[in-house]
VEXDODO-261133 format. One record per residue (C-alpha): residue in one letter; y, x, z. Coordinates in steps of 0.1 Angstrom, whole numbers, plus 5000, padded with zeros to 4 digits. Layout:
% residues N
AYXZ;...
***
This chain:
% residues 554
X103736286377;X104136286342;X101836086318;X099636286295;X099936366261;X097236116239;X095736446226;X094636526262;X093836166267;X092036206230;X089936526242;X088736386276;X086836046258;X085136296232;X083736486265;X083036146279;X081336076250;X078836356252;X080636616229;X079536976243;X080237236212;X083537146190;X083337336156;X087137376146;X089637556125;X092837476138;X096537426123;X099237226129;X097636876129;X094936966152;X095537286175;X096837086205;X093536826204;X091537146201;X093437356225;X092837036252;X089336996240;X088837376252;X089937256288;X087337006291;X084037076316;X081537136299;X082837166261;X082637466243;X084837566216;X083437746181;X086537836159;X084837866123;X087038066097;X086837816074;X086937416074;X083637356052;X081937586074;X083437396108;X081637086095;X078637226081;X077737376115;X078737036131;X076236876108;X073137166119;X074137116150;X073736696152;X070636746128;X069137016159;X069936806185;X069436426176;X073236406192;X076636316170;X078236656158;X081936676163;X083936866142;X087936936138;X090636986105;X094136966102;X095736806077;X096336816039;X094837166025;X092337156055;X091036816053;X090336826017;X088137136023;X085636936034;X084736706006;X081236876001;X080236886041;X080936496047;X079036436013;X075836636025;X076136456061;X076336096043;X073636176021;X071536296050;X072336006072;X073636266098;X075636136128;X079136296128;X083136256136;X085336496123;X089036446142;X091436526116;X094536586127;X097336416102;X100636466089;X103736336114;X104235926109;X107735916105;X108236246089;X110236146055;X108436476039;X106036656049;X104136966024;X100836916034;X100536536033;X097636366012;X095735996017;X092836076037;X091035746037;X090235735996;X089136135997;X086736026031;X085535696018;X084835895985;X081936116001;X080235796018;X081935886055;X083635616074;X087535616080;X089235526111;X092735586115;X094335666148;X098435456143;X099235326180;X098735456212;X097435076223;X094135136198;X093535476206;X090535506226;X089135216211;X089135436182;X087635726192;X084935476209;X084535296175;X083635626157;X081335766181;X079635426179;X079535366140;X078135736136;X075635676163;X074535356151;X075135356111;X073835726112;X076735876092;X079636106093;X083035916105;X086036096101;X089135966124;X092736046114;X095336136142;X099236206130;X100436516149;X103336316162;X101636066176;X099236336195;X102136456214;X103436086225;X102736046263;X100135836269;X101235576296;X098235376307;X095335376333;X091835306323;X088735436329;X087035536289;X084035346285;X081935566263;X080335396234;X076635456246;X077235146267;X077334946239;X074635136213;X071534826213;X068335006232;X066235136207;X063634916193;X060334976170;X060334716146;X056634616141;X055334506110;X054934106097;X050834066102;X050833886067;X051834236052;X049834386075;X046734196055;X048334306021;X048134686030;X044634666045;X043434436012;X045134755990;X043135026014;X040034796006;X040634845971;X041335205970;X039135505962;X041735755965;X044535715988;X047335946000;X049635936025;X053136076023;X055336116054;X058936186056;X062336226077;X061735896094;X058135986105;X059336316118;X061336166137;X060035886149;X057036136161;X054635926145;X052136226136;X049236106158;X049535716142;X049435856104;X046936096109;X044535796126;X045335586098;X044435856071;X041735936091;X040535556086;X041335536049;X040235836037;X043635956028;X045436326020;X048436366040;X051236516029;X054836536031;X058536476017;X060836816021;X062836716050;X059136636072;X057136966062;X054737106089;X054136746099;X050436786095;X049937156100;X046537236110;X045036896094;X042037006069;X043136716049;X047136776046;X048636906013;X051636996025;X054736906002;X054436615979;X057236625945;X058436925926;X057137165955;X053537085955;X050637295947;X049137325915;X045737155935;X048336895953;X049036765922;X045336745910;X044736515937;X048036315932;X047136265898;X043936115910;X045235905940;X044735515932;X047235455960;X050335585976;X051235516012;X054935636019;X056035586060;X059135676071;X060335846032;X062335746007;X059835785978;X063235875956;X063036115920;X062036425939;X058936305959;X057736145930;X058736305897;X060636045886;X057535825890;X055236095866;X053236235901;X050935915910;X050335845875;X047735565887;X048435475918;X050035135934;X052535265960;X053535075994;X056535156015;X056435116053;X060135226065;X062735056088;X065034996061;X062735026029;X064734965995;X063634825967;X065435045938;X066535365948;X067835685926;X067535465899;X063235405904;X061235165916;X060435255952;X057135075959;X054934755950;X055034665984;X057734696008;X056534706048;X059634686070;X058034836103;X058735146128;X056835526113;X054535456139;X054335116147;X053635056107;X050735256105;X049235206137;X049034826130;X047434886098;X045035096117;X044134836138;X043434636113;X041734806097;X039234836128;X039234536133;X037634496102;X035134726108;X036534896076;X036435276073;X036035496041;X035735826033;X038135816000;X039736165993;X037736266023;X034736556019;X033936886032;X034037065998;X038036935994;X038937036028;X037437356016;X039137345987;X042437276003;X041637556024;X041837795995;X045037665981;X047737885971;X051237805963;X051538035934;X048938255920;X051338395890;X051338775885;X054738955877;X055539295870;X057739415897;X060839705892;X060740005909;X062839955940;X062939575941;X060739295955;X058439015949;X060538755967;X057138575974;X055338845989;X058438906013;X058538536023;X055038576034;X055638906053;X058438716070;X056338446081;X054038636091;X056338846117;X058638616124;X057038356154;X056838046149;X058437876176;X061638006158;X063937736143;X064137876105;X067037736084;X067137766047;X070137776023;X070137615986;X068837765955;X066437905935;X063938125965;X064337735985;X061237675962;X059437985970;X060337966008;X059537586009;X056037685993;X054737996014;X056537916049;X053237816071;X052337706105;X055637566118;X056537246134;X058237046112;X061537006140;X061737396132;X062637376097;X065937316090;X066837256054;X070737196040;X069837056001;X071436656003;X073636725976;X072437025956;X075137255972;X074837595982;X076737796006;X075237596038;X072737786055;X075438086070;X077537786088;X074037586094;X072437866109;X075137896138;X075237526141;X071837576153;X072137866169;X074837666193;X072037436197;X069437656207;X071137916225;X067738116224;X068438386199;X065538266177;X066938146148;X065638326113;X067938186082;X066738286048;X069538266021;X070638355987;X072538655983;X075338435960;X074938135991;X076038416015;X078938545995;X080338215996;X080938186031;X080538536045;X083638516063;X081338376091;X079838666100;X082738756118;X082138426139;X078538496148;X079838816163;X082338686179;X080738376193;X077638626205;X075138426185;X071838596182;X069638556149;X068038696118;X069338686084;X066738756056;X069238756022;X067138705988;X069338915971;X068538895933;X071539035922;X073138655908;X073038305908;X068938255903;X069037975901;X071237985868;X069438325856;X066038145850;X067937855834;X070038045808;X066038255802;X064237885798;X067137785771;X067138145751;X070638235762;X071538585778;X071638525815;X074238835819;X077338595831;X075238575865;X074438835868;X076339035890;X074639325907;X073539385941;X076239495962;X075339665999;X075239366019;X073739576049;X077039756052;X078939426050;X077139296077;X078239616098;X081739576089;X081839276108;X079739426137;X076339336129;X073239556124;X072439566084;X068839706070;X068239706035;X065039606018;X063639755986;X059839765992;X057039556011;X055739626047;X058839776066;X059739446080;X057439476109;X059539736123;X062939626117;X061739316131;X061039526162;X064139686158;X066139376160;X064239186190;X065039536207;X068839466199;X071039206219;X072939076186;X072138976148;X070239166124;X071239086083;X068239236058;X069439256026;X066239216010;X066139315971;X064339115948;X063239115908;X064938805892;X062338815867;X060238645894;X059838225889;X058938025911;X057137765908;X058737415906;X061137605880;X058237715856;X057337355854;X060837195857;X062637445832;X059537625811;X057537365811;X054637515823;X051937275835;
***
């Protein structure tokens, strides 16, 4: 019997290692890999029409599931296609390998050679290169392990002519989840313990902020019993909202996207508590949204410095939940409970809030793009996963979304890029596999990538699209208004996305006046596929965190 080929060898330890949906392009340097990865039990295949897209579904789908995504490029043109996907999953400390397929070792030319490892290394990913068939499992077991463990995106290069060498040894793949350390909840040093609770003592007005690390270190129950002790608000970093839903004392969003009454009581809070978040520019303003408060940080890896602020006065190195339930304890211990924040009038108060109360005069034939978020909500249930692209209507859908559990929201903003939420939504979709997925994007964020479409149909995802279709980039339109300059460059008009979406085989509706979604919505949970409303909006509309970011309002 002959030996195998060390891309079949290659494609049966990714399977061992727990890889169930490859999201590929394929070419020269990786078609083989991909082709054998398509033979293996329980792996399915997702062929995306474009590389970005192949690792930005990768990266929804490792961010749905807790598990390392695994995506696929060839070399040269393909490879470097994915500079802005490996950024986002760096920056977002998502778990990822990308097998890119490289160009022939002893080729003495070869048109679509490049370096990999300085373009990877660039975008904060981790570089393994595949050179001998001796190392080549150890490899593959290496970069499940360092994205497992360092939380990050690894990307391992494999020449082409070293995939079709025969692999000649026997040995059974031990998968790297035999050598991951158990998972641990690091508890906090009792004499820090004492600081926090001698800073609770002190304060009037706490707040609590929880973030990504909270979420997902489930910690709800512990924070809310520690707020409830303190007398502290709750509320939130982006990447954690609908942590506290239903909590008469949560503010939802803290940063940029907070209420005008949030930031009221932020300005007032004589002490910030921030478990399992970053407490970077945007949860903060730069520092300007606590203006009196002393902060403390309780995170597994706090830092000191971080995008150029001072995180906290005091640094807690302990587990979401561990943290704050120690601090709890203490604090009963003490027989020390306060009502701070804490009244009936501000939980009625905070009952009343509104994300934005602004009136604009609305074109015939178009939109308020906030009253349509809130009709969506409002049909759409909320055991759906909702994912949400980049730009401008990310502030007003971040702002009026409600009610949903904070594992539901998916959000793709790490690195400011748009064009995400298309591939993101079928990253989760592949996740799911429930047909409830509703994605909310920009109409220019869907233009960027709406080859896709085609690869929804084809891979029979179910889901929603809800386009914000302003006619531009929005995001640029209110900036060029807030400066004085004519915003007519992006401005390009609306063209008929619905019938788009039916060229590639999917049902398009649009949207030009309030209170018909109810019966699309009806219309598409009677269908068996994906429904695309292209929903038309006035760009005269503002939200919020721009007024006050780019006009200046207060």
């Amino acid at each position: 019997m002959a030996d195998p080929k060390l891309s079949d060898v290659l494609a049966q330890a990714f399977a061992a290692e727990g890889c169930e949906v490859l999201f590929t392009l394929m070419g020269d340097a990786n078609m083989y890999w991909s082709e054998a990865m398509s033979r293996q039990p329980g792996v399915r295949v997702v062929n995306a029409r474009h590389e970005h897209c192949a690792v930005a579904m990768a990266d929804a789908y490792a961010r749905a599931t807790g598990k390392v995504g695994v995506a696929s490029t060839t070399c040269g043109p393909g490879f470097t296609q994915i500079m802005t996907g490996l950024t986002i999953a760096a920056r977002a400390n998502v778990p990822l390998v990308v097998f890119a397929g490289d160009s022939p070792l002893l080729a003495s030319f070869y048109l679509q050679q490049i370096d990999m490892a300085p373009l990877a290394q660039a975008t904060g990913a981790h570089y393994i290169p595949i050179r001998s068939l001796d190392r080549a499992l150890d490899n593959v077991r290496e970069a499940f392990h360092t994205a497992a463990l360092e939380r990050r995106p690894v990307v391992l290069s494999v020449p082409m002519d070293l995939q079709k060498q025969a692999y000649p040894y026997m040995a059974d793949y031990i998968p790297s989840a035999d050598y991951l350390p158990m998972p641990q909840r690091p508890m906090p040093d009792p004499a820090m313990v004492e600081r926090v609770v001698a800073m609770i003592a002190e304060a009037e007005k706490p707040v609590i902020i929880a973030g990504r690390g909270a979420r997902l270190a489930r910690a709800r129950a512990e924070i809310e019993a520690l707020a409830e002790a303190s007398g502290a608000l709750l509320a939130t970093s982006l990447q954690a909202k609908g942590m506290f839903e239903g909590n008469p004392f949560a503010l939802d969003i803290a940063g940029a996207f907070a209420s005008d009454f949030a930031r009221e009581c932020f300005a007032e809070a004589d002490l910030v508590i921030g478990i399992g978040v970053g407490l970077g520019a945007y949860t903060t303003e730069s520092g300007y949204l606590y203006p009196n408060a002393r902060t403390v940080q309780i995170d597994t890896h706090p830092r000191g410095l971080w995008q150029g602020l001072r995180t906290a006065d005091l640094h807690v190195i302990a587990d979401a939940a561990g943290g704050a339930e120690a601090i709890a304890a203490a604090l009963a211990q003490r027989g020390l409970r306060k009502e701070g924040f804490r009244s009936a009038a501000l939980a009625a108060q905070i009952a009343e809030d509104r994300p934005d109360r602004k009136e604009f005069a609305i074109a015939p034939g178009l939109v308020d793009p906030r009253q349509a978020m809130l009709e969506l909500d409002a049909i759409v249930p909320k055991d759906w996963d909702v994912v949400i692209g980049g730009g401008h209507f990310l502030g007003i859908a971040m702002t009026h979304l409600r009610g949903r559990a904070p594992e539901r929201i998916n959000v793709v903003c790490d690195f400011g890029a748009i064009g995400n939420g298309l591939p993101g939504a079928i990253g989760v979709a592949a996740a799911r596999r429930d047909g409830k997925v509703l994605l909310i994007e920009g109409d220019g964020s869907l233009l960027m990538h709406a080859q896709e479409l085609e690869t929804i149909r084809r891979e029979g995802h179910r889901m929603l699209i809800a386009t914000i279709n302003d006619g531009g980039y929005g995001a640029e339109i209110h900036k060029f208004r807030a400066t004085g300059l004519d915003p007519a460059l992006v401005i390009h008009g609306r063209g008929d996305l619905a019938a788009v979406a039916g060229g590639f085989g999917i049902r398009g509706d649009t949207v030009t006046s309030l209170g018909g979604m109810q019966r699309l919505f009806e219309a598409h949970q009677a269908s068996n596929g994906t429904s695309l409303w292209d929903i038309h909006t006035d760009d005269t509309v503002v939200s919020r965190p721009y007024r006050r970011v780019h006009y200046g309002e207060a």
